[in-house]
C-alpha positions in Angstrom: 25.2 7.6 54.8 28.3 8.6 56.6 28.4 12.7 57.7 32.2 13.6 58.1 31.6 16.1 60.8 34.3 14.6 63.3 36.0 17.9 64.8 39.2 18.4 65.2 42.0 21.2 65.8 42.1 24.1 63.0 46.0 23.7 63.6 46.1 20.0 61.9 48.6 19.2 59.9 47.0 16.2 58.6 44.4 16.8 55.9 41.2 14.7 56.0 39.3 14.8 53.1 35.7 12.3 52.6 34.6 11.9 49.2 31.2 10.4 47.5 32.1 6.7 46.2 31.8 8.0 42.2 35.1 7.0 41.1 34.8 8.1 37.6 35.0 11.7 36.3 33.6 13.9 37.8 34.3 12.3 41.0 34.9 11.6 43.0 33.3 14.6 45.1 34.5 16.4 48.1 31.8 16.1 50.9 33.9 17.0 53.6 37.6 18.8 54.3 39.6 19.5 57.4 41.0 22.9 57.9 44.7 21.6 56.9 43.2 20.9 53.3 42.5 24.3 52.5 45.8 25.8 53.8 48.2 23.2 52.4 46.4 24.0 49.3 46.0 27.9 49.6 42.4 27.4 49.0 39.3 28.0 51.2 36.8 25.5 52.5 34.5 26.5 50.2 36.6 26.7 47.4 37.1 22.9 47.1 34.1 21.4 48.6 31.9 19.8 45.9 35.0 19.8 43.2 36.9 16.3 42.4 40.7 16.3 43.8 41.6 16.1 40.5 41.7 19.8 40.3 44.9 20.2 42.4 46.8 17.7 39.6 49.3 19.2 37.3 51.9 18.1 35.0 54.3 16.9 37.2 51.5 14.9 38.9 52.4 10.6 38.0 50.1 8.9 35.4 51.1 5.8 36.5 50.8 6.7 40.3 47.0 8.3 39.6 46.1 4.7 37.3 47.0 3.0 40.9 45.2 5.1 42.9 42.0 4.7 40.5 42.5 1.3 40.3 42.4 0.5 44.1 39.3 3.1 44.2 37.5 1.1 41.8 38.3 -2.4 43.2 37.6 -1.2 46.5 40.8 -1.5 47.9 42.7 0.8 50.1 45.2 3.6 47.9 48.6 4.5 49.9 51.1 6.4 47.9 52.7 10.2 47.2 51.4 12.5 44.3 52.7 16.0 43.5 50.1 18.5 44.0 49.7 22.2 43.0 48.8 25.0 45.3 46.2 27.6 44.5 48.7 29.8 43.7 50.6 26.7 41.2 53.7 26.0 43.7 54.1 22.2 43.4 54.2 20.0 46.8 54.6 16.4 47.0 51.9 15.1 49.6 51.3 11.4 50.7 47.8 9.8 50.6 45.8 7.0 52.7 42.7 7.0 51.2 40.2 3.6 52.3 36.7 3.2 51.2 33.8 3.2 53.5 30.8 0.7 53.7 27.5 0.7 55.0 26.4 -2.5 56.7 25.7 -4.4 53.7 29.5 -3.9 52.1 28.6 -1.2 49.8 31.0 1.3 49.6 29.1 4.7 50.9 32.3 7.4 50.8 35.9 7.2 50.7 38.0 9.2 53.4 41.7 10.3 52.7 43.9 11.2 55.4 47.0 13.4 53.5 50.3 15.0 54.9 52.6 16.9 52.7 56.2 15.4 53.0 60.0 16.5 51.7 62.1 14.1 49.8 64.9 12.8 52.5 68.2 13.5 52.5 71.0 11.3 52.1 70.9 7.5 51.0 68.4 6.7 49.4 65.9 4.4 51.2 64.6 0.5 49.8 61.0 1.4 50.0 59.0 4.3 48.4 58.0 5.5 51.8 61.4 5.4 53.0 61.9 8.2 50.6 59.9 10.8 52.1 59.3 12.7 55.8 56.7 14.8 57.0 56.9 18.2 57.0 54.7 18.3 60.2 53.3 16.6 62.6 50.4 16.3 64.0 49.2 16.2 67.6 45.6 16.3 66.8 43.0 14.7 69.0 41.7 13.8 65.6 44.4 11.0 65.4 43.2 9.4 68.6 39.6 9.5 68.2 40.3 7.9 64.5 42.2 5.1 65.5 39.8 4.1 67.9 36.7 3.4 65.1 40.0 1.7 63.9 40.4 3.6 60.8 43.9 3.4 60.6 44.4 -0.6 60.9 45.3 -2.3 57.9 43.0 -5.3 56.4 
């Protein structure tokens, strides 16, 4: 079992969310959520722990972008792309995801852990790729960031 209890700044800007590996409704299931979660969101801690992400999907939120993201869930794959997301209080926001699967020893997948940032469509000429597109709103400085990349979370396989 993997316990998401890595500290890190309540100043954050980048949202680090660890779910149970149930990929169909209703999960999957928030174990765990950074600080910056809650206040991109306008929602407390406790207000979203133990409910599905799902809940912060509205109707400009992408079919075909959430099918993707289920898909690479279910195959076991890692998920990097931008959804729009609604606010507690229903203000849209466009936020980009990196969501990878966890395994125990034996390859199982045990959790999945998102890292999310909310980003602004660029100005200007458009760019060739999709994340070309976008730019952070923030960014983070967070020890979080250092301590991550060395378990080497953030390598690509």
């Amino acid at each position: 079992m993997v316990y998401f209890g890595v500290g890190c700044s309540g100043l954050a800007t980048v949202g680090m969310v660890g779910t149970d590996p149930m990929v169909g409704p209703p999960g999957p299931l928030r174990r765990y959520a950074n600080a910056a979660c809650g206040r991109r969101g306008g929602r407390g801690l406790d207000d979203i722990i133990g409910l599905s992400p799902r809940f912060m999907q509205g109707k400009q939120t992408r079919l075909e972008t959430l099918e993707t993201f289920h898909r690479a869930l279910a195959a076991g794959e890692r998920f990097h792309g931008y959804l729009a997301n609604y606010r507690g209080d229903g203000t849209k926001y466009r936020v980009e995801i990196d969501c990878r699967p966890l395994r125990a020893a034996d390859g199982r997948i045990e959790n999945f852990v998102s890292f999310e940032r909310e980003v602004i469509r660029r100005l200007g000429r458009p760019a060739g790729s999709a994340a070309g597109r976008y730019e952070p709103i923030g960014v983070s400085n967070d020890a979080l960031t250092g301590a991550l990349s060395a378990l080497s979370v953030f390598k690509h396989t």
